[in-house]
C-alpha positions in Angstrom: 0.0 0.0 0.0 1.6 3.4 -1.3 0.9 7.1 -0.7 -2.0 7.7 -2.8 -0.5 8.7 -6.5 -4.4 9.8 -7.9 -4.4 13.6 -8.3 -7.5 15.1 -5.7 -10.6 16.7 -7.7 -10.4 20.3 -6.3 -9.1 21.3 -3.1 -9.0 18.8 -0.5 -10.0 20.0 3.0 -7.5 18.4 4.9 -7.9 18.8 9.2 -5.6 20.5 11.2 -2.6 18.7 11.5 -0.4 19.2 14.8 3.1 18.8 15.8 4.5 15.6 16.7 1.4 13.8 14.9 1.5 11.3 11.8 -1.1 12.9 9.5 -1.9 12.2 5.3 -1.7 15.1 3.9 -2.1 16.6 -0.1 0.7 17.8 -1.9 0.2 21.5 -2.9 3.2 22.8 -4.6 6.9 21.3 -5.3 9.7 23.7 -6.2 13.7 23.6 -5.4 13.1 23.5 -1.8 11.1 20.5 -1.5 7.4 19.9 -1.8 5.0 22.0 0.7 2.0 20.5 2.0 -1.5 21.9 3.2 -1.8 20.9 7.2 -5.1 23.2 7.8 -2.6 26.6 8.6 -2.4 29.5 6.1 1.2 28.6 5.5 1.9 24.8 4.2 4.2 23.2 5.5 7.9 21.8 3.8 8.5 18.7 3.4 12.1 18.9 2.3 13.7 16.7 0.0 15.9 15.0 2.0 13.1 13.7 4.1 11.4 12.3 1.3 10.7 8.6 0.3 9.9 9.7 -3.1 9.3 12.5 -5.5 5.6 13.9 -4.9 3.4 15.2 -7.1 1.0 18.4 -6.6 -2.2 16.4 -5.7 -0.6 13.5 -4.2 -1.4 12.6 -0.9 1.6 11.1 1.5 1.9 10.1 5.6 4.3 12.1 7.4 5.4 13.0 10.7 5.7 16.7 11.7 8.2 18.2 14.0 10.3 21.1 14.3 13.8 21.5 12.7 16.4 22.9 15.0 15.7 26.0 14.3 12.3 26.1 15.6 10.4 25.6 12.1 7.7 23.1 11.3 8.7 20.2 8.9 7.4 17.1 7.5 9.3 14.4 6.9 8.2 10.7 5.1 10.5 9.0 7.1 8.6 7.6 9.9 11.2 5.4 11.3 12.8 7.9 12.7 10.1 8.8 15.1 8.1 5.8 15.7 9.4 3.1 17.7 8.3 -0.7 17.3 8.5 -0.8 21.5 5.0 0.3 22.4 5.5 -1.5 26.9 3.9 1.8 28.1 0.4 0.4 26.4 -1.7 -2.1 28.3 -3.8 -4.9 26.9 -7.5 -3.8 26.3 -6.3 0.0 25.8 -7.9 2.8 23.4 -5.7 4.0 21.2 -5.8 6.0 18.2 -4.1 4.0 14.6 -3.7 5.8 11.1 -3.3 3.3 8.4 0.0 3.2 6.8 1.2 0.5 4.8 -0.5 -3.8 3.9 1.9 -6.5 5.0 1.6 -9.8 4.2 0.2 -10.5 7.9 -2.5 -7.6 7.4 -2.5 -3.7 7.9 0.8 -1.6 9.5 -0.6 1.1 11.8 0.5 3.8 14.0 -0.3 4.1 17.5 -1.1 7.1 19.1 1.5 8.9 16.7 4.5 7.3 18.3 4.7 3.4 17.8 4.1 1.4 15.0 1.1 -1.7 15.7 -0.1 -4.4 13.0 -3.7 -5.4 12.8 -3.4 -9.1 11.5 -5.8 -9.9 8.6 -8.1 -11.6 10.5 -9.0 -9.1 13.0 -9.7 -6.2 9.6 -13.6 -6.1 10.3 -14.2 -3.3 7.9 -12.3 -2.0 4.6 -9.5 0.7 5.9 -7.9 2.8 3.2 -3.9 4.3 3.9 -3.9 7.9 6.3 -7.5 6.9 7.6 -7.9 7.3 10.9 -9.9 5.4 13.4 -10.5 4.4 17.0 -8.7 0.6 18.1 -7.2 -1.2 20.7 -4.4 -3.0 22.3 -5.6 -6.8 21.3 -1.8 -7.7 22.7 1.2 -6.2 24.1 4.2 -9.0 23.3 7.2 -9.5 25.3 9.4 -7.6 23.0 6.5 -4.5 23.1 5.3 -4.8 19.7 1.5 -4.4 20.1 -1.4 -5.8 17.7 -4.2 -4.4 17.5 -7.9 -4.5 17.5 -10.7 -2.7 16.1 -13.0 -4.3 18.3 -13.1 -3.3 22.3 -12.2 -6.3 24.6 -14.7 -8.1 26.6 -18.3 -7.8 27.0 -18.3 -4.5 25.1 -16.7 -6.4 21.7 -19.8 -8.6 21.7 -22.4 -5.4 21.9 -20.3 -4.0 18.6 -20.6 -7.1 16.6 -24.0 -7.9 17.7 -25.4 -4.4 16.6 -23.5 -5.5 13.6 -25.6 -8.5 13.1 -28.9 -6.6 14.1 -28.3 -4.4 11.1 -27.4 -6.5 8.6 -30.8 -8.0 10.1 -32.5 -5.2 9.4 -30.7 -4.9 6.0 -31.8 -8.0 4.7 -35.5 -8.1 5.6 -34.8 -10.2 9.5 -33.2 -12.7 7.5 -29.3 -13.7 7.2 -28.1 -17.0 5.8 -25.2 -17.5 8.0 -25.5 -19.9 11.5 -23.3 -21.0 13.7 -22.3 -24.5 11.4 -21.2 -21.6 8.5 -18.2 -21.1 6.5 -15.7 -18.8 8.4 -15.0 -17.5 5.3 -18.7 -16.6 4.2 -19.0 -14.6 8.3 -16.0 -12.5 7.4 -17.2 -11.9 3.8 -20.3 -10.6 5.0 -20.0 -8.6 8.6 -16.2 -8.4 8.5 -16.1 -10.5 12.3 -14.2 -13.8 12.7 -16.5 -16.9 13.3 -15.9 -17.2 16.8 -16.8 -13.8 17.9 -20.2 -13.6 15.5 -21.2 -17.4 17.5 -20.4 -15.7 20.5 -22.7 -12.8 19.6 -25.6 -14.6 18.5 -25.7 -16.9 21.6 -25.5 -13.8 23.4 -28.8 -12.2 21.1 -30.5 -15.7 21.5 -31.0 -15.3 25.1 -31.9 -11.4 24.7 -34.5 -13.5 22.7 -33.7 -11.0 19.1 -33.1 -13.5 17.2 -33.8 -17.5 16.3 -31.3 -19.8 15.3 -31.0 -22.6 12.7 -27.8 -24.5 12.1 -27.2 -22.3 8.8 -29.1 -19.4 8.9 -30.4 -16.9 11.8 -33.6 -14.6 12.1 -34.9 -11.5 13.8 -38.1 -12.3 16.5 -41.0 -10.7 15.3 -40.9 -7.4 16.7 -37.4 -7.0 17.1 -37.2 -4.8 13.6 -38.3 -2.5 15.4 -35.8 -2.3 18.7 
């Protein structure tokens, strides 16, 4: 997964970046200097050349990190090894944290973490399509011994179940009260569809069986009459 190389279609309206964050920013100009990006300040900010991984164009979008030179200035720079460390033992399992996508792996999806470690979300635990620079909420699935975290885009616990089981209420909903998928189904065909591995959706719909929302058949479940409504 690269920095986006497809030209935006008219200005782009890009948040306010800060210091010290990783944010995806567009490409407005390029000249001797390097290439200056909009941040959400009057002034752009330089992303010199020699902190480049490659030569943008105007309308490109690339990840950077943004600090101040030693001079006091703000910079970009591509080059987020330099500032992000792969030891992340201040996080705790279960954690909130904040991931931008950066780059796919053969395991799954790169992220950073709170703007100053990189995380991986393996394959398995992608519940929804993320695109590179977006930026959404996740959490610490596991911190190993060497600090590396993975990560989650599900919350731990009780409160993972209530996400994927409002999931599967609105697919529900979606499809009439009706969704060919039980607990005997392909993994394959649960991920396909609501983006959750097997094992969390069974959990789910045992636990909206005995909320009594739902009926179950070996390959298919159903909404209660009434419960379109809840």
């Amino acid at each position: 997964m690269a920095d986006d190389a497809r030209p935006t279609s008219g200005p782009t309206s890009d948040a306010i970046a800060r210091i010290g964050e990783v944010a995806y920013l567009t490409v407005v100009t390029v000249n001797d200097t390097g290439a200056f990006l909009r941040w959400g300040l009057p002034k752009d900010v330089l992303l010199p050349y020699g902190e480049q991984r490659f030569r943008p164009d105007p309308g490109k979008r690339v990840l950077v990190k943004l600090y101040e030179d030693d001079r006091g200035r703000p910079v970009a720079s591509q080059r987020l090894d330099r500032f992000l460390s792969d030891d992340a033992s201040s996080l705790e399992n279960g954690e909130e944290v904040a991931i931008i996508v950066a780059d796919r792996t053969d395991l799954g999806l790169k992220v950073v973490v709170n703007h100053r470690y990189w995380g991986l979300i393996y394959q398995d635990d992608i519940t929804k399509p993320l695109r590179r620079g977006q930026s959404v909420t996740g959490y610490v699935k596991q911190r190993r011994d060497d600090g590396r975290v993975n990560i989650s885009l599900l919350p731990p616990g009780a409160a993972r179940l209530d996400v994927v089981g409002e999931t599967i209420l609105a697919a529900l909903r979606e499809s009439g009260g009706y969704l060919p998928l039980g607990d005997k189904s392909d993994a394959h065909a649960i991920k396909a569809r609501l983006g959750v591995s097997k094992s969390a959706y069974k959990q789910a719909i045992g636990r909206l069986y005995k909320q009594q929302l739902i009926t179950l058949a070996p390959d298919a479940i159903r909404l209660v009459p009434g419960a379109l409504t809840q």
